[in-house]
N, C-alpha and C positions, 0 to 999 in steps of 0.2 A: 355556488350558483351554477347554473347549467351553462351559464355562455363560458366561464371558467373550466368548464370541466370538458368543454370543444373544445376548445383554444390546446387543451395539455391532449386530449387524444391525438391530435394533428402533429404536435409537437412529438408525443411518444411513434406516431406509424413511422413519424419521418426518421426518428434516430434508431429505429428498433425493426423495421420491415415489415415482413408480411406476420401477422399476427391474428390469430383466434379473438371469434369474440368471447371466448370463456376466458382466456387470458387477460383482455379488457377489461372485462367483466370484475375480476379478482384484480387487476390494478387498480382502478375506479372506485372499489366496494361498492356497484354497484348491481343489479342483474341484470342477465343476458339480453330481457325486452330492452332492458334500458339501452343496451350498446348498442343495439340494433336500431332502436329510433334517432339515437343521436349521429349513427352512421346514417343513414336517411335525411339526416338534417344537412349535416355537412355536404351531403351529396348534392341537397335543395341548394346549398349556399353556393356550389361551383367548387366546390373542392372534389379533385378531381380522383376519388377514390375504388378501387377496385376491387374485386371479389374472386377468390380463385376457389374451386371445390375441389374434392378429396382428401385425403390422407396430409397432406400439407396446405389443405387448403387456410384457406384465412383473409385479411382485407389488407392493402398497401394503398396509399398514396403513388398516384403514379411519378416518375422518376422526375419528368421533369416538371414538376411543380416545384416553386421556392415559395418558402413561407418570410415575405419580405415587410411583414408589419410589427409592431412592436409584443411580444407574445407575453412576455410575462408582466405579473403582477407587481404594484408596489411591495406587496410584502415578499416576493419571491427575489424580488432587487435586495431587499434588507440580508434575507438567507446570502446574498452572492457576496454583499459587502461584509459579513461575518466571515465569512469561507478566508475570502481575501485579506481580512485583517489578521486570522490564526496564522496564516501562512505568512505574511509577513514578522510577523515575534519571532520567525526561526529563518527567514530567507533574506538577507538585505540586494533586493535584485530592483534595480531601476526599472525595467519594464514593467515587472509587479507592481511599485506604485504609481506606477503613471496609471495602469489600471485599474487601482482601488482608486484613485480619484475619480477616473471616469463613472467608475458606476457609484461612489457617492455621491456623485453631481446629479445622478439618478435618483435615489434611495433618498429620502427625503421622513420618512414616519419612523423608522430604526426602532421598530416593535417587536424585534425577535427577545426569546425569552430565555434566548444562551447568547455565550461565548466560547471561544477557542483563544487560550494562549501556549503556542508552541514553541516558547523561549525555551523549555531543554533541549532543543533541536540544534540551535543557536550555538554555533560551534568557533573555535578560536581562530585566530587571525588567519591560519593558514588552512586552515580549511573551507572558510570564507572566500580566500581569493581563487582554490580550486573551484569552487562550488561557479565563480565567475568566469571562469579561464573555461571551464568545459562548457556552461551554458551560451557562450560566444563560440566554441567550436560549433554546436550543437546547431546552432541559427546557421554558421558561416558553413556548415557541412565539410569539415576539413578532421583528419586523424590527427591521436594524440597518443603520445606516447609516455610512459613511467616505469617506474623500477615498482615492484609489488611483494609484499610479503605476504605470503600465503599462512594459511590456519595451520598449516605443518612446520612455519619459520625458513620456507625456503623464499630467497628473493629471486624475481625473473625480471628481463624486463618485456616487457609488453608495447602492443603498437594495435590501438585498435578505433572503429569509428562511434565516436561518442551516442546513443541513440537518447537514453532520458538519465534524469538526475530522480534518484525517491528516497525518502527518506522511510526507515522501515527498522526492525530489532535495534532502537534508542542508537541510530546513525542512519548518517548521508551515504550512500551508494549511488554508483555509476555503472547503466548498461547498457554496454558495446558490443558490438559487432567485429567477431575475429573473420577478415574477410580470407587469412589464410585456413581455416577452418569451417568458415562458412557458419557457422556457430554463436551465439550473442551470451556472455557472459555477465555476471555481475560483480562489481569489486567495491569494497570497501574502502572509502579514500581514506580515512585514517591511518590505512597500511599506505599509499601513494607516496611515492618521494619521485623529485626530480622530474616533476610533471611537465609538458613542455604541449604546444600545440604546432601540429607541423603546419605544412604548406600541399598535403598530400590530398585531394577530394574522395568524397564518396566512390565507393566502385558499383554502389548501388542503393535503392532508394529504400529507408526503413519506414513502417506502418508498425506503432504500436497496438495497434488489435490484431495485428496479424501473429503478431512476435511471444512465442511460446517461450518463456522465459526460463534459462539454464543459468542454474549457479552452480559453479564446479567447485567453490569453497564454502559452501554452506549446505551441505545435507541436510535435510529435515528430518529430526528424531521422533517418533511422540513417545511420550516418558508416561509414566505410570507412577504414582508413590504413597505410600500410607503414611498419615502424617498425625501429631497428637494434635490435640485443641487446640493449645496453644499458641499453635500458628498457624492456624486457619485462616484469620484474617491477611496474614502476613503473606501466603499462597494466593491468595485472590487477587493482593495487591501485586505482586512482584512476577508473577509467572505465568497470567494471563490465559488464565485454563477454567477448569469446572472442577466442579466436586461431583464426584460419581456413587460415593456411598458414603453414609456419615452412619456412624455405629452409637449405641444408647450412652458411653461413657465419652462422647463430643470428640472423639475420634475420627480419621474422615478418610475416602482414596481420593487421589485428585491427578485428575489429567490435564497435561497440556503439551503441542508441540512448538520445539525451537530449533533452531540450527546448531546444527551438534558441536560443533566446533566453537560457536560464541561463547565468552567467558562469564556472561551475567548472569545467566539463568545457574548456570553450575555453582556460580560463586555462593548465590543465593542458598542455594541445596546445600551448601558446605556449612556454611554460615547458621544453619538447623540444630546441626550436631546431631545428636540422638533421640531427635525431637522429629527427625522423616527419615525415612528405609527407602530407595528403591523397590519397589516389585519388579519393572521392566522399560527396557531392554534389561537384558543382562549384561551387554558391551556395558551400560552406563553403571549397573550396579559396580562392574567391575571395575570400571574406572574410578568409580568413587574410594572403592577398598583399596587401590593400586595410592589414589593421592594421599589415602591419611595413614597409612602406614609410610609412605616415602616421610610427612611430614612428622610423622612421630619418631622415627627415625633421626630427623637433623636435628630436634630437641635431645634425642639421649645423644648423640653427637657432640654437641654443645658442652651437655654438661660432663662429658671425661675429660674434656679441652680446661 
């Protein structure tokens, strides 16, 4: 409906700025007259929208407009309380349900045609109560401090100001703010020991849109590998890439990137045997040659004992 499709323009200038109407136009699916009349409408309606020309031109809602009426749709409520329930199977955070009930007390027709359960997320005792200890730093704006074991097996201890919690490569992660470096890290709480919450404040205010995200224990790799048929499906499933060429005997290349250092994708690729090669990196082919000759190694080992 057209009063529908106001309603999300208004909402889109407001979170998104100055915007083209061919950008509109390709959010919307609809065409350019079209955005042009419905900005015209809006305009008729007192919403107070502007027009800038040139090279960055495009239309904004002016700054101080609030859009203070109730904007979304029953069915866009149903989307929020899906969102909210996936996340809850893998987070047990009090403030998260007090606001899944808020917005079921909204959502009332629950006609969406999915769900989300993020129960593998869902991690054990102690990392549950990290997951709590930093989300109360995180509100209260106070440093937190832990011993860390790094993707090399070195421990440090660390002191830094919690900014958000994600969960990302099948684990929870935390990232902070090295205000001795100036720098925002990400760490793996899995590796965290002796996690502690000081009494120490922000030295300064974080904005995650601002925050260009540096993980110094997670390099991004992207891997390349020719794999036989037979584990074709078992690549799509585990390794979260594409298939770039399939050959007439069900053969196949397949890319995908991971953090070089994590141990699931590798294990995955081990786990293959002579069923996937490396083509690239070459660090990685080589690693791969370095682990199964060390391993075939402690089997002839074995057996002179």
């Amino acid at each position: 409906m057209k009063i529908d499709r106001l309603i999300s323009i208004i909402v889109y200038l407001l979170n998104h700025g100055r915007t083209s109407a061919q950008k509109l136009a390709q959010e919307f699916e609809v065409s350019s007259r079209t955005i042009m009349r419905d900005l015209e409408s809006l305009d008729l309606a007192g919403i107070p929208i502007q027009s800038f020309y040139g090279v960055e031109g495009g239309y904004q809602i002016m700054d101080s407009f609030v859009l203070d009426k109730q904007a979304a749709t029953s069915h866009e409520y149903d989307w929020i309380v899906t969102a909210l329930e996936g996340m809850a199977t893998a987070y047990a955070s009090k403030g998260l349900k007090q606001a899944l009930e808020k917005v079921q007390s909204i959502s009332q027709t629950r006609d969406t045609a999915v769900s989300v359960d993020l129960s593998v997320a869902s991690e054990d005792d102690k990392i549950n109560k990290q997951l709590r200890l930093l989300e109360n730093a995180i509100e209260e704006k106070r440093a937190v401090r832990f011993s860390y074991t790094n993707s090399h097996d070195e421990v440090k201890d660390i002191q830094v100001e919690p900014v958000c919690l994600q969960y990302k490569w099948y684990n929870w992660y935390l990232i902070g703010y090295y205000e001795k470096y100036q720098d925002y890290c990400m760490f793996k709480l899995v590796r965290m020991d002796n996690l502690q919450a000081t009494e120490i404040k922000f030295t300064t205010s974080h904005h995650l849109s601002d925050i260009k995200m540096k993980d110094s224990n997670q390099d991004i790799v992207d891997v390349r590998l020719y794999g036989k048929a037979v584990i074709k499906a078992k690549c799509r499933e585990y390794l979260n890439g594409q298939i770039t060429q399939e050959f007439e005997n069900g053969d196949f290349e397949f890319s995908f990137s991971a953090p070089k250092h994590e141990t699931f994708w590798y294990g995955v690729i081990l786990s293959f045997g002579n069923k996937a090669r490396i083509i690239e990196p070459q660090e990685i082919k080589d690693r791969i040659i370095k682990t199964c000759r060390e391993i075939q190694m402690e089997y002839e080992e074995q057996k002179k004992e």
